[in-house]
N, C-alpha and C positions, 0 to 999 in steps of 0.2 A: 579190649576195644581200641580203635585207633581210625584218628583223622588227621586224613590228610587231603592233599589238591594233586591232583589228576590233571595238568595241562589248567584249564581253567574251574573245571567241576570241584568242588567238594564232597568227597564221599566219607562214609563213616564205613569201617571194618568191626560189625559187630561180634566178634568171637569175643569170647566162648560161644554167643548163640547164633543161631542162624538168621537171618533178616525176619524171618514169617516170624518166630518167636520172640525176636523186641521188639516187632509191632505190637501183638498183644502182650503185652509187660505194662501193667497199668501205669507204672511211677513214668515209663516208657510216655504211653498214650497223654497222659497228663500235661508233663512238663517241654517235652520234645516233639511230639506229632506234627506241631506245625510248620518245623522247619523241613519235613523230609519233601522231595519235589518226584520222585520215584524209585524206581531200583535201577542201582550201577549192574556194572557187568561183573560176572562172579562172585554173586551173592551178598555184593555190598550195597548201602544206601545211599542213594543222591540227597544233596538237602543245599537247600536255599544259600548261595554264597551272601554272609554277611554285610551290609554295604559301608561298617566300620569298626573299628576297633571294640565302641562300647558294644555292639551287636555281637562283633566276636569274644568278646569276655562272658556276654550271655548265654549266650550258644556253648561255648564250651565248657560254662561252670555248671549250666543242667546235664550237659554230657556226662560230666562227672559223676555227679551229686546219681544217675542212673546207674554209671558201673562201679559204685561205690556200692549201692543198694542190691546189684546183683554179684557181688564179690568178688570184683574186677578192678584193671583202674585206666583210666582213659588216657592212650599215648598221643602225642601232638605231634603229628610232624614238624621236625626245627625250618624246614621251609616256611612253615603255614604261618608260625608263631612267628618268624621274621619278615614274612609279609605284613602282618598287619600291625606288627612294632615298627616298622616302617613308615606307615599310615600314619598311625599315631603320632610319630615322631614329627614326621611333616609336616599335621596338623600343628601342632605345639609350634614347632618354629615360626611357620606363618602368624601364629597367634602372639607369639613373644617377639619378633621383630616387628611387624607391624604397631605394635602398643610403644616398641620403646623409641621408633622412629619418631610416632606421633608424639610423644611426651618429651623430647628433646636428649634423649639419652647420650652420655658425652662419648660413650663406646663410639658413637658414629660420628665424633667431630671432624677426623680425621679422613674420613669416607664422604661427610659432606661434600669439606673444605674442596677435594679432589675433584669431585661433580660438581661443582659451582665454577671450577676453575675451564675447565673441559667446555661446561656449557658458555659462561662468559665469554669463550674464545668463536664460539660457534654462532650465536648469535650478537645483529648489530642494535637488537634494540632489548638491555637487561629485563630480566626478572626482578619483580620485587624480593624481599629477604622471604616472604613465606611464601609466594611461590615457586621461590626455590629450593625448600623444604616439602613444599607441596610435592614438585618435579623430582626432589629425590627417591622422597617416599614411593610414586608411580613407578619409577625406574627399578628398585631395588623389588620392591613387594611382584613385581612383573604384570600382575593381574590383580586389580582394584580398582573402587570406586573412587571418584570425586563428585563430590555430592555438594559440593561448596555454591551458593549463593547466584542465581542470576547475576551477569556483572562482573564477576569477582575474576576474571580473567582465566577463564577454566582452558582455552582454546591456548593460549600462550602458551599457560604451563605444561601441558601436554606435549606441544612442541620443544620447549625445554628437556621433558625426559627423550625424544627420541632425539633430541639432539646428542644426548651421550650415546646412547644405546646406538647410534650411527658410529660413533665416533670409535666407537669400542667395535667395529664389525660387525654386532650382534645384529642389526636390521637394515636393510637399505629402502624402503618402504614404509607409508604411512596408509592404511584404507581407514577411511571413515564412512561409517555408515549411518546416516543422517536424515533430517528433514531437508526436501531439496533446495529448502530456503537457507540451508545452512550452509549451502557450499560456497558464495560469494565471502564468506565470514573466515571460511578456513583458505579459500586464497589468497586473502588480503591478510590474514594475521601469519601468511607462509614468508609475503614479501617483506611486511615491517620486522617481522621476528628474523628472517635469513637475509634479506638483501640479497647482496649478491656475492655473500658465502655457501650460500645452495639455492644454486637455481633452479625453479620450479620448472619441473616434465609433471602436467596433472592432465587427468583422462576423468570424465564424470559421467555419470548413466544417464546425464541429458544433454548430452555431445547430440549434434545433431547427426554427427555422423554413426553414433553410437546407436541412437535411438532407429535409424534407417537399417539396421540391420534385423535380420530375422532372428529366430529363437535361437536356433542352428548355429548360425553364423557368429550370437552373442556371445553363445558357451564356446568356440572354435577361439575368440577371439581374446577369451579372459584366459584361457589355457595357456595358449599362445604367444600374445603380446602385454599383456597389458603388465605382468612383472615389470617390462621395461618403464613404467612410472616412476617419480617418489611421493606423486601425492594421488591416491583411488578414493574418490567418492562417490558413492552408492546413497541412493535416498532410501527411503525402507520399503516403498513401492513395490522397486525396481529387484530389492534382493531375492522374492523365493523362486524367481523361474532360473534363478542362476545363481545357486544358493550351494550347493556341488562344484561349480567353477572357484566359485569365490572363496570356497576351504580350502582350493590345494594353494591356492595363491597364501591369502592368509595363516599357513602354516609354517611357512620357510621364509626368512629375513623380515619380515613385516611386525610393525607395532599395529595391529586392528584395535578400533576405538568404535563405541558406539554412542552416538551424542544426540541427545536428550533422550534415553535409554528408557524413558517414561512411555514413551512410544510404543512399545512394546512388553509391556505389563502383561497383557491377556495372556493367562494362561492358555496355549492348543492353539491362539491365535496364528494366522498364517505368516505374519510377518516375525511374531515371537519363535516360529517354529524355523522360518529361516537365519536367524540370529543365533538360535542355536547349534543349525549346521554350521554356521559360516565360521563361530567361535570353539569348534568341538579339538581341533587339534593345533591351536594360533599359541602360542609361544610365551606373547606379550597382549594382553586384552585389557583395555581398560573402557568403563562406564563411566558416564559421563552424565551428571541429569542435576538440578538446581531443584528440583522439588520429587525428591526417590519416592513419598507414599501419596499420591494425591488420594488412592481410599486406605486401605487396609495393608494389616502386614504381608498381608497375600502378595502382592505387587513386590516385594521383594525376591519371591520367590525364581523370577524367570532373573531376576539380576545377576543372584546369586552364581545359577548353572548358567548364567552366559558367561562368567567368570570362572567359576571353578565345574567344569562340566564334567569331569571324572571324579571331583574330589568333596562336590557336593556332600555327599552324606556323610564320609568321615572329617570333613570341617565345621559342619552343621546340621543337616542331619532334621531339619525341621520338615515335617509334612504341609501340605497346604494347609489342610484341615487346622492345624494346630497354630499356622502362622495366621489365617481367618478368622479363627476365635481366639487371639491372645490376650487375655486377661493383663490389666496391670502389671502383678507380679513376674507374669510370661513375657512380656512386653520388655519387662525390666532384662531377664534372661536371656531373649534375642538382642535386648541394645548390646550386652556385656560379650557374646558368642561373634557379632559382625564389628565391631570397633575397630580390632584391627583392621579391616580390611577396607577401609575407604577416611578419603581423609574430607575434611568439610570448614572451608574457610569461608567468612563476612568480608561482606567490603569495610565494615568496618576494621576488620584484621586487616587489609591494605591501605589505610588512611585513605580510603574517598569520601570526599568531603558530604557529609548529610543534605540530604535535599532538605526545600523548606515544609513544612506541614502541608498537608494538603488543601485545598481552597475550593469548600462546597458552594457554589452558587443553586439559590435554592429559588423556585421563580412557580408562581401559583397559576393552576390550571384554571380557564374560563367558566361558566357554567354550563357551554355545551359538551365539554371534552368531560365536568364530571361527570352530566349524564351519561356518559358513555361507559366510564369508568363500571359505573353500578350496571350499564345492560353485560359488558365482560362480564365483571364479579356474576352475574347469574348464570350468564351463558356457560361459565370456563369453570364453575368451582371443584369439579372431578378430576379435572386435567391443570394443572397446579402448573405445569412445564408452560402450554400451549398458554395458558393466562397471561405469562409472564412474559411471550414472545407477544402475544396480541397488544399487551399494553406497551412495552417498547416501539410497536409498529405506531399504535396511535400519540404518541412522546414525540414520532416525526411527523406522521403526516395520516390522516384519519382515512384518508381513502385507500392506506395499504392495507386497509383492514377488510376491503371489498376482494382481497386477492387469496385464491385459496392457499393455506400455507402447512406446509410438512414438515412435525418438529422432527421427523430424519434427517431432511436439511442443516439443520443445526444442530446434530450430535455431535460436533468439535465443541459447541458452549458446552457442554457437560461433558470431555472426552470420553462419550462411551460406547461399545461398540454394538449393544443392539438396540434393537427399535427402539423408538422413546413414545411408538404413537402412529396411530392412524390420523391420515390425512387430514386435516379440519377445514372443510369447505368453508366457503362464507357465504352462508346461507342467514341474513337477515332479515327482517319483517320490512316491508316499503317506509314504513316510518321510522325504520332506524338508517335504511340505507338514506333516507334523505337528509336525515339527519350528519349521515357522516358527510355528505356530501357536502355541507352545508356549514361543517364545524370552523376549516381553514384550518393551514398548517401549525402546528403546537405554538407554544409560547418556548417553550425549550427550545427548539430547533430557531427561533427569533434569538434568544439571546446569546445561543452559541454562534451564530452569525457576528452577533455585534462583538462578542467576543474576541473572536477571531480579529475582526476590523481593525480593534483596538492594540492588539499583540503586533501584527501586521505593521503597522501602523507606526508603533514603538523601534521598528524594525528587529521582532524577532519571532524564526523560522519555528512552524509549530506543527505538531502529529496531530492529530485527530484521531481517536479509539471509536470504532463502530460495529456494530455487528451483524446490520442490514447490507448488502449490496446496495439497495436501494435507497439507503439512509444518505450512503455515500456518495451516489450521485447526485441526491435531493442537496447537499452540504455543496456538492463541487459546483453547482448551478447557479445557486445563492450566492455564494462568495463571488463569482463572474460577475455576476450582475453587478457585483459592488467594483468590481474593476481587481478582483484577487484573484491571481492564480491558483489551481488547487489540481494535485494529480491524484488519481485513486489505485491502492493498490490492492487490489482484491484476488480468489483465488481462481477467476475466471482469465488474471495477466498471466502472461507466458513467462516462462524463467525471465529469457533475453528482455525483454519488456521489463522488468521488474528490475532487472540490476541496472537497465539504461536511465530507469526512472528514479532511484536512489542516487547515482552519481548526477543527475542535475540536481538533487533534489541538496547530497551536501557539495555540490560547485555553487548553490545559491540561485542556482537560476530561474526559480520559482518558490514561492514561501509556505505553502501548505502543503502538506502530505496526508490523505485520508486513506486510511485502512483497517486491517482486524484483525485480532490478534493469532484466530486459525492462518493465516498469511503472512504475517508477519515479525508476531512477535517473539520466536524465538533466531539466536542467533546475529542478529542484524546490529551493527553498530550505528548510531545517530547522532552520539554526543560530543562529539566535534564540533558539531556546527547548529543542533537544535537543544536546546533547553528549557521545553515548554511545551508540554501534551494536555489535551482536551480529551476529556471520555465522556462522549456525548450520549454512549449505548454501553453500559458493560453489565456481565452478570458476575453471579456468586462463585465464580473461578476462581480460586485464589494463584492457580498456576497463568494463568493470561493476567491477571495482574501483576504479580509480580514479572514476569518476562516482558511484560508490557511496556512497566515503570524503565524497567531496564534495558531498553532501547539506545535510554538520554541521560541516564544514571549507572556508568560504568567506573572499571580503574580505567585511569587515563585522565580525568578530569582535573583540572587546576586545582590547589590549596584554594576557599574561596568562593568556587563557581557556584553558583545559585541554580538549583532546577526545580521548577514549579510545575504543579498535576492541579489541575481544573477538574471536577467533577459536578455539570449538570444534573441536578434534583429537579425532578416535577414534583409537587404536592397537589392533593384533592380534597375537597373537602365531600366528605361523605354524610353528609345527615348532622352538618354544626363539628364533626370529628376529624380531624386532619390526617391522610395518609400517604404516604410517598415510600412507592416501590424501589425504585431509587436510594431514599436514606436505608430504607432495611438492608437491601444488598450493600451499600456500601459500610454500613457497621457488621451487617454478617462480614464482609472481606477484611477489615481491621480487627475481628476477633481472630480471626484464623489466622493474619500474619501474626499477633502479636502469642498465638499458642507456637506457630512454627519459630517464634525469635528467643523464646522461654526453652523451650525443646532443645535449638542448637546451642544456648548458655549452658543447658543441661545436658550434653552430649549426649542426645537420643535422638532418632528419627521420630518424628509424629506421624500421627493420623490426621485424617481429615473424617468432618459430618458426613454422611452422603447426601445424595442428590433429594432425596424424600427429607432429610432433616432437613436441610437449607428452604426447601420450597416448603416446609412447612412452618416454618420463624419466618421466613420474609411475608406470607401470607398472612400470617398470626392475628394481624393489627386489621386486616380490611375482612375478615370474615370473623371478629370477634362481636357480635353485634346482636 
């Protein structure tokens, strides 16, 4: 018997028998049947190309273990067998460079020292010392994660590795493929990092001149010109109807980054699906994301192959199914198999200086807002989501609760991508609509007002977290009235709107900024000039808060600076018993940073609750009764 590769196929040469007679060969049937995929041409078998080296050592030690049983012995072709010793080999290196990069190996002092030097000459504003380790790591390993911290300078350091990988000829090109809220973030950290050692030619998929062209004309255009860039930003939108264009670009000279890579978790998703054209044959790929598992290990999965998209199963090798259900122990085996491959820095490893504790103000609802409280809890106790949106709406203002509302709307609080729920009219009895009518605006929404006055007041520029539209304008109305300017950034402002409204926002020329973290919070830097956020609306996301916090709590910040987080509590009193949906989500969100701060002490990626366990702990206390 003898295997060998035929071009791409695998076939087996059963002699002595004929193929009909090692089919039926029980030891045959048993151990080998599932690998065959048909019959080759003249007499031989096709069978399933192994997709790694353990596959292949499997494969061919039952091969054996059959022409040993039929008193034969099984030949390998020396091709086949230095294919996937090849495999093998590769894998191993990735896995033993990567480990010895991250653990400081002195093998690479000298490899550093050289990339530090290279880079220090290219850019006008340094790298910290780990993110120049960081930036190594990216450059050498070619294709990896950084999974490092909200804050922590993930955008610099990236620019660090293509700044060697420039300098070396290896790329002349940067695509980022992003939130399109992220591209003011990667212009601005192109000029402070390059100045005027590389000056920026950047083309975006919300050029206007971009966006004015037809489908035809898009693809005609990314073929054609847009190589001539060094900086291509693509939001995720934008990539699958030009997701073919953008692989022949991103193959040749280009370092392709995909930033907040979270984005794109759903497995078969259409945007997950153009990430992986767009990365199938890119040179240099790196992910980019501040919170890699917001659920399960599953969400690893599309990382992985957007990183190693041929080499997936002999690097790793996990199925979904097995990364879905990983047990502890398995969990232990996936941290130990991906370590090398992404590296993960705290702002505390950069010395930014700790913000202060957080500052609950906690302010007790009236007797008509708890009646209300208890007609929700009866009306909403099935829909556990919709409860939780309803009672945030009456937190601002009791008559948004006359307004029909669609928690599809609000699949960004829970990033997920299917329905969360049918529509919920607000269909009330006359004596609750009068009632609502009649309750007046919250007591929360009162003191987040004076709140504000008083920061304002002190003369210092403040964010406001919301997750109503309507929250947001109720907020920007209020404060007018008091003689305080407030601009709202929501996801119905246009790009150009949105970056005109941040540059007054840090030129000073207005002191409040209200918006929500599906708009804003990743990407965007604040901390320059604001030091001080209000979360008047938040849920049990632990990824918009943390991106949130880190707007105004970045590297960059003085030895020193102080940044303080306000969070609004409403309390109810239920029947003599106190409840605040509020305090639960916000100690649900302090449990889960303080599992995700345990986790990266313990160099492991976590999980998170899902969405039914969260809503059902923060609910716990007001339906225990």
């Amino acid at each position: 018997m003898r295997l060998y590769l035929d071009g791409e196929q695998l076939l087996l040469d059963p002699a002595p028998l004929d193929a009909a007679a090692l089919r039926r060969n029980a030891k045959f049937k048993i151990r080998c049947r599932r690998y065959v995929t048909g019959d080759g041409a003249n007499g031989m078998l096709a069978l399933k190309m192994p997709s790694n080296y353990s596959d292949y050592e499997r494969v061919a030690g039952r091969l054996s273990d059959v022409a040993e049983a039929l008193g034969t012995v099984l030949e390998i072709d020396p091709g086949l067998d230095a294919h996937f010793n090849t495999m093998r080999e590769l894998a191993e290196e990735h896995y033993r460079a990567g480990n010895e990069i991250k653990r400081g190996d002195p093998k690479y002092d000298e490899r550093l020292a050289a990339f530090a030097d290279v880079v220090n000459r290219s850019m006008v504003r340094p790298l910290k010392d780990r993110q120049m380790r960081d930036a190594f790591f990216l450059a050498t390993m070619a294709r990896a994660g950084n999974f490092s911290v909200p804050g922590s300078g993930k955008t610099a350091t990236v620019l660090g590795a293509f700044a060697f990988l420039a300098s070396q000829g290896k790329v002349r090109r940067l695509m980022v493929v992003c939130p399109k809220n992220a591209f003011d973030s990667w212009r601005t950290e192109w000029h402070l990092c390059f100045g005027d050692t590389r000056p920026l030619s950047c083309i975006s998929t919300q050029d206007e001149a971009y966006k004015r062209l037809g489908r035809k004309d898009r693809q005609r255009f990314i073929r054609a010109q847009i190589g001539a860039y060094n900086l291509i930003l693509v939001n995720y939108e934008a990539a699958p109807s030009v997701a073919d264009e953008l692989a022949q670009v991103a193959a040749h000279d280009t370092m392709l980054v995909f930033d907040e890579v979270h984005r794109v978790k759903r497995v078969g998703g259409k945007q997950a699906e153009a990430a992986l054209t767009i990365a199938q044959d890119a040179p240099y790929t790196l992910a980019l994301t501040g919170t890699p598992l917001p659920n399960t290990y599953e969400d690893l999965y599309n990382f992985l192959h957007i990183l190693y998209p041929h080499e997936y199963d002999s690097f790793f090798g996990f199925t979904r199914g097995e990364l879905r259900r990983a047990e502890e122990e398995d969990q232990i085996a996936i941290n130990e198999r991906i370590q090398p491959f992404f590296c993960r820095t705290t702002k505390r490893d950069l010395g930014v200086p700790p913000a202060s504790p957080d500052k609950v103000l906690e302010v007790s609802a009236d007797t008509r807002t708890n009646q209300l409280v208890r007609v929700l809890k009866n009306h909403y106790r099935k829909n556990k989501l919709t409860l939780m949106l309803r009672i945030l709406q009456l937190e601002n203002d009791p008559e948004d609760l006359l307004d029909d509302l669609d928690p599809n709307e609000f699949r960004w609080v829970l990033e997920v991508d299917e329905d969360t729920g049918d529509v919920d009219v607000a269909d009330y009895s006359q004596d609750i609509v009068e009632m609502i009518r009649t309750t007046g605006i919250s007591e929360k929404r009162l003191q987040c007002t004076r709140l504000i006055q008083d920061l304002v007041r002190d003369g210092h520029p403040v964010i406001i977290w919301c997750i109503f539209i309507k929250s947001m304008e109720a907020l920007r109305r209020d404060l007018a009235r008091q003689g305080i300017e407030a601009h709202v950034i929501s996801g119905d402002v246009i790009l150009d709107d949105r970056t005109r409204v941040l540059d007054d926002f840090r030129a000073g020329r207005f002191p409040v900024l209200i918006t929500n973290p599906h708009t804003l919070a990743e990407s965007v830097s604040l901390h320059s000039v604001c030091h001080d956020a209000v979360y008047y609306e938040y849920s049990f996301n632990l990824v918009h808060l943390l991106q949130s916090k880190d707007r105004i709590h970045r590297l960059g910040l003085p030895a020193g600076q102080d940044t303080r987080y306000y969070f609004l509590s409403e309390t109810y009193d239920q029947g003599g018993k106190p409840y605040s949906m509020d305090q639960e989500i916000y100690e649900r969100l302090q449990m889960k940073e303080q599992t995700m701060l345990r986790a990266i002490d313990a160099e492991l990626i976590e999980t998170q609750p899902t969405t039914e366990e969260d809503l059902d702990a923060i609910f716990a206390g007001l339906f225990d009764d």
